[in-house]
N, C-alpha and C positions, 0 to 999 in steps of 0.2 A: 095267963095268956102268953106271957113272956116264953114260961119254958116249955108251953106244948110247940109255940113252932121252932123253939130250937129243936125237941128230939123227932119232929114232922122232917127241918133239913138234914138233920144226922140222917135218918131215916133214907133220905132222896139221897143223900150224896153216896151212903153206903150201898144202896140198892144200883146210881149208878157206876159206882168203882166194881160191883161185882157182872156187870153187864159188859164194859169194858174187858175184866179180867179173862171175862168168857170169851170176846173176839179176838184178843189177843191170843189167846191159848188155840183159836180153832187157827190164826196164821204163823202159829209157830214161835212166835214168840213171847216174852217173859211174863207170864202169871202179873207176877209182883207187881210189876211196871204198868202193867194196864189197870190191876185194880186203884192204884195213886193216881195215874191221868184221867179216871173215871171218876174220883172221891175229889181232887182239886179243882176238873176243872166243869163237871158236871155233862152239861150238854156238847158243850164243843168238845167235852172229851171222848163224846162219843162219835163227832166230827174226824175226828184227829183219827182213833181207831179203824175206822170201818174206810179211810180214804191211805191206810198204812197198805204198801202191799207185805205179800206174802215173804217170809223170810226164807222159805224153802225156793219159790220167784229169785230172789234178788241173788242168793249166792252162784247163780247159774253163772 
């Protein structure tokens, strides 16, 4: 029981580190960096993501 729900959270946290990696990548900025705020911090990471603006926005 122990270790199906650890690789069930692996499982959530890497699915949302790559969901994150994806919004980041469509606002310009760093792959890398959104898949780790997606994988650390789960849901708020994808809080965090989607209330980022655009990095092509912000340099204007």
């Amino acid at each position: 029981m122990t270790s199906s729900l650890f690789f069930l959270s692996l499982a959530m946290a890497v699915g949302f580190g790559a969901w994150c990696a994806y919004i980041f990548e469509r606002k310009g900025r760093d792959r890398r960096a959104g898949f780790w705020v997606g994988f650390l911090f789960g849901v708020f990471g994808l809080l965090i993501a989607s209330l980022l603006s655009s990095k092509k926005d912000s340099q204007s």
